[in-house]
N, C-alpha and C positions, 0 to 999 in steps of 0.2 A: 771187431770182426763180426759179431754177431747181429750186430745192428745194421750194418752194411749187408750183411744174409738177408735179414728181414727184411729190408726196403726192396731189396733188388725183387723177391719173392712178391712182393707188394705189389710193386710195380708190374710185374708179369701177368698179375693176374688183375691187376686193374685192366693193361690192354686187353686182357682177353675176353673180359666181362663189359667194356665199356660199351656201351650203343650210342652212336648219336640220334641215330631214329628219333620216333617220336613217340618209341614204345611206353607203356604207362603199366603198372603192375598196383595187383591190389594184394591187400596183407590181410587177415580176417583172424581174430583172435578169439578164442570160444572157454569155453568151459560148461563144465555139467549142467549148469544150473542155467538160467534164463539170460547171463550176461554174454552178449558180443561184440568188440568193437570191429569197423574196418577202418584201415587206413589207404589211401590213394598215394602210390608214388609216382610222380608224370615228372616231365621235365622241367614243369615250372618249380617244382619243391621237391626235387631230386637230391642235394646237398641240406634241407633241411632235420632237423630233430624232433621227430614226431614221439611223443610220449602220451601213457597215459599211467596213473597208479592200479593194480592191479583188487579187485575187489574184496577180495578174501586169499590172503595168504596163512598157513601154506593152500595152495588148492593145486588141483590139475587144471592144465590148460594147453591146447592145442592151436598151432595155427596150419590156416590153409594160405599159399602163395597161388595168385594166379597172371597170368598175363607176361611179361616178355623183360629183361633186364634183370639187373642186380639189385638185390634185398637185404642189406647188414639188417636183424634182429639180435637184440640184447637184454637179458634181465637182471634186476641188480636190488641185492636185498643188502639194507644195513643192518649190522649188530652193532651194540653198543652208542647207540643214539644218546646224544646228551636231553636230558628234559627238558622241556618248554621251562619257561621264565615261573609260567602259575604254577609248574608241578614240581618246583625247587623244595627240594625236603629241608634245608635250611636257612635259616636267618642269620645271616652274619651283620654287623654291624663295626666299624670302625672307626673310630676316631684318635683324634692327637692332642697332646696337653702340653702347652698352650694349643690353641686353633689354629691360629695364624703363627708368620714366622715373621712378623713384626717386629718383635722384642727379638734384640742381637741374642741372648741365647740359646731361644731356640735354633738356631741356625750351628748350635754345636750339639746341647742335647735337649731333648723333648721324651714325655711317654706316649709308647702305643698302647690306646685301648682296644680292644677286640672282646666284642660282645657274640657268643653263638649261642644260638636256638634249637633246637629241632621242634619243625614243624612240619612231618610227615603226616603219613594215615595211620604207623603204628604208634604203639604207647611210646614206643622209643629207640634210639638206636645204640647199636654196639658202641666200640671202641671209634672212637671220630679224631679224626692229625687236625690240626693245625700248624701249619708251615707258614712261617714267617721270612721272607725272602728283606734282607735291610735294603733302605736305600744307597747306593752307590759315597763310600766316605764313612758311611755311620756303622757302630759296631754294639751291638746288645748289650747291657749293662750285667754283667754276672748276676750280681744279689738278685735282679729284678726277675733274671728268668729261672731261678733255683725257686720262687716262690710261686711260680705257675705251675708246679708241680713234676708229676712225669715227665722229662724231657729230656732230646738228644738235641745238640745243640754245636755247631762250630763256628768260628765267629763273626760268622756273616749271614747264616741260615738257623734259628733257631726252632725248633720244631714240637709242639705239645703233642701229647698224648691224651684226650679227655673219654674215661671211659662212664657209662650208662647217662647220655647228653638227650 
């Protein structure tokens, strides 16, 4: 029901707003300091996505609309960005024993290896999980994960605890 509210509203206020003219509007973006962009909206890139990143966040910033038509403006800050690849605070490493699943028993059991690192900016980090997801069929070996130390573990997810990593 709600969603049918919104389109219909949608709708109403696109006919109201639409021009087929050949009105063109400009959009002018500023801030305190020496930065401004403009942007041109005309009919030939009327339906396009004009961006730009904004120079200093947080900052104030103003825009001025001029000229004739409809103007959707939008700002959109993320939190909790994942790091870039280079600024990964850790080294994981994993391997399998055997390597290959050549030899018929690994194809029942094999070990995981998991090696972790920390390699941030500081000396070092807290409390770090390791979450071990099995593949689909295979199931943890009890003794093997009693010896990784800290652990909650149920028979498909077994999970470390490594603290000062």
């Amino acid at each position: 029901q709600d969603t049918v509210v919104a389109l219909q509203a949608l709708s109403l206020y696109g006919a109201v707003t639409y021009a087929k003219s050949g009105a063109a509007s400009k959009v002018t973006l500023r801030s305190g300091g020496d930065f401004q962009q403009d942007f041109q909206v005309d009919p030939t890139n009327r339906l396009l996505l004009q961006r730009m990143p904004l120079p200093q966040v947080p900052g104030e910033y103003s825009t001025e609309v001029s000229g004739e038509g409809c103007v959707y403006l939008q700002t959109s800050l993320r939190y909790n960005v994942q790091p870039t690849q280079e600024d990964a605070p850790f080294m994981l490493h994993v391997y399998t024993i055997p390597e290959t699943c050549v030899d018929s028993k690994a194809h029942k059991v094999f070990d995981i290896g998991i090696n972790v690192s920390y390699t941030g900016e500081r000396n070092g980090s807290n409390m770090v999980i390791v979450d071990v997801k099995m593949l689909s069929g295979f199931i943890p070996v009890k003794s093997s994960v009693r010896k990784v130390g800290a652990c909650l573990s149920n028979k498909q997810h077994p999970a470390s605890y490594l603290q000062d990593t």
